[in-house]
LUMRO-603963 format. One record per residue (C-alpha): x negated, z, y; residue number from 0; residue in one letter. Coordinates in pm, 1 decimal. Layout:
# residues N
{X X Z Z Y Y k NUM r A}
...
END
This chain:
# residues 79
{X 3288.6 Z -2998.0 Y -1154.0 k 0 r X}
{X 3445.1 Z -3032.8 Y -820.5 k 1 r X}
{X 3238.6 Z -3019.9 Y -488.0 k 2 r X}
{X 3372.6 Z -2677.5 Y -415.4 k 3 r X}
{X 3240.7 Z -2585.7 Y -775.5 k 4 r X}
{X 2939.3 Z -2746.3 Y -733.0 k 5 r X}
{X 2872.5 Z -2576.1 Y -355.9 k 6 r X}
{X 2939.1 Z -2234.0 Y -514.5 k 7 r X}
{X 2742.9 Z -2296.3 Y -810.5 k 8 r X}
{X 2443.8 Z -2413.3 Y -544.0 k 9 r X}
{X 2501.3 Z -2087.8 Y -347.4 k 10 r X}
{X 2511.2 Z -1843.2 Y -683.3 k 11 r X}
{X 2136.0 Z -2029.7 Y -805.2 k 12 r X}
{X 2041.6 Z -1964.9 Y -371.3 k 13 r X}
{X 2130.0 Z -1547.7 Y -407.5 k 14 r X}
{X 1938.6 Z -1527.9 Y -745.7 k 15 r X}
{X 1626.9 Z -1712.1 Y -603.2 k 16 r X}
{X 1698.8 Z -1483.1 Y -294.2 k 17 r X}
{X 1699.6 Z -1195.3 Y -484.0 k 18 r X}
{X 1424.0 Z -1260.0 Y -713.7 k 19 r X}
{X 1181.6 Z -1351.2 Y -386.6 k 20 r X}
{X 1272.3 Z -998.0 Y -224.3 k 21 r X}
{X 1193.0 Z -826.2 Y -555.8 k 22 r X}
{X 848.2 Z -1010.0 Y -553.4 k 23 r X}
{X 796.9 Z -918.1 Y -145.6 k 24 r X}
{X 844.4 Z -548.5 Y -262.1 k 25 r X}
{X 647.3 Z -565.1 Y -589.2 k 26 r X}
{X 368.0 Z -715.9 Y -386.4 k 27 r X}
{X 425.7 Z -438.6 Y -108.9 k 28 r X}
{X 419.3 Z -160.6 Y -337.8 k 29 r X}
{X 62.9 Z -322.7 Y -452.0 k 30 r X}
{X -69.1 Z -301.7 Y -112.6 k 31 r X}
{X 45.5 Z 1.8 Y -53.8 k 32 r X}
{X -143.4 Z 78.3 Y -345.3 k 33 r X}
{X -457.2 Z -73.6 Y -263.0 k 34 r X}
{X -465.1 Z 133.3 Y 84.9 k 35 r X}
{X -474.5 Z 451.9 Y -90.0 k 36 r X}
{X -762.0 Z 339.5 Y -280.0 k 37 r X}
{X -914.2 Z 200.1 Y 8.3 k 38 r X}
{X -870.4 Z 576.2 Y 179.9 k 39 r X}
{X -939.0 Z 778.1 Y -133.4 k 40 r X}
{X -1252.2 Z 595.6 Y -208.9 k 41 r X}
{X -1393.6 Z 630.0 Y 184.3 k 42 r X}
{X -1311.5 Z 976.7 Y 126.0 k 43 r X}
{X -1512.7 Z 1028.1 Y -156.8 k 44 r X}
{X -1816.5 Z 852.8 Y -58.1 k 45 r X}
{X -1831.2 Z 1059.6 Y 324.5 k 46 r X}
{X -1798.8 Z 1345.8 Y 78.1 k 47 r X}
{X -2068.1 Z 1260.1 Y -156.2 k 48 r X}
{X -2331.7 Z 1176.8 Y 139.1 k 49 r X}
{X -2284.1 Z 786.0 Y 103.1 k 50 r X}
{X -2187.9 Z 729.9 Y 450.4 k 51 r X}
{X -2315.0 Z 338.3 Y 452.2 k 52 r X}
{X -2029.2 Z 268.5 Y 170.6 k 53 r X}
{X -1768.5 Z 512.0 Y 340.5 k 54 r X}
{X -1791.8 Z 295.8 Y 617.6 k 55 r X}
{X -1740.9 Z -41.9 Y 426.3 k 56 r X}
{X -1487.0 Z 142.8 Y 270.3 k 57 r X}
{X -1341.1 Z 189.8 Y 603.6 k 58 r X}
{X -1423.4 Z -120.6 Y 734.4 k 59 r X}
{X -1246.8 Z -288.8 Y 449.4 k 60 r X}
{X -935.4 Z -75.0 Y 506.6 k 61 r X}
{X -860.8 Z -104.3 Y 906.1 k 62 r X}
{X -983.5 Z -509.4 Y 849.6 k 63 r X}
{X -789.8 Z -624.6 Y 582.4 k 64 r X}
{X -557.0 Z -339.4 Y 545.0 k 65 r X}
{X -402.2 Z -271.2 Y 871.1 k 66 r X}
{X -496.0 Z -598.2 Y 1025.5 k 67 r X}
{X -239.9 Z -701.8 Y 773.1 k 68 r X}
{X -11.5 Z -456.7 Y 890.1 k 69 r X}
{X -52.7 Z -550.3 Y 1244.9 k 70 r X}
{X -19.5 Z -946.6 Y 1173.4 k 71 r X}
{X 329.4 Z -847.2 Y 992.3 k 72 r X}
{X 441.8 Z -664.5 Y 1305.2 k 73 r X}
{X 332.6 Z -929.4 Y 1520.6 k 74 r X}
{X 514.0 Z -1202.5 Y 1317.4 k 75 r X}
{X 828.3 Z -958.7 Y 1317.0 k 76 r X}
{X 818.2 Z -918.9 Y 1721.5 k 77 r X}
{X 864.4 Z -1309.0 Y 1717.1 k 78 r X}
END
């Protein structure tokens, strides 16, 4: 294979490993996304049922390690 073959070859393996690491980013995106509307649907239910101590962790858990997250992102983005 000639070095123009080879550099294209390199650069077709570079957009599949490119493509397969923004199909991970989203997976794991959808699975926060995910996790945030547990986060919010279980806070809910607990301030409905009278358990305000675990609505609170709930909530704590949420704005701490669920929009922190967010916030980190969007700091790293500004950057």
């Amino acid at each position: 294979m000639d070095e123009v073959g080879a550099t294209q070859s390199s650069v077709n393996d570079k957009v599949l490993e490119l493509r397969a690491v923004a199909d991970e980013l989203r997976a794991l995106d959808d699975h926060r996304v995910a996790l945030g509307d547990k986060l919010v649907d279980l806070e809910y239910w607990f301030r409905r049922v009278g358990c305000l101590e675990l609505s609170d962790h709930a909530l704590d858990v949420f704005v701490s390690r669920y929009v922190g997250r967010v916030f980190e992102l969007a700091d790293g983005l500004r950057e």
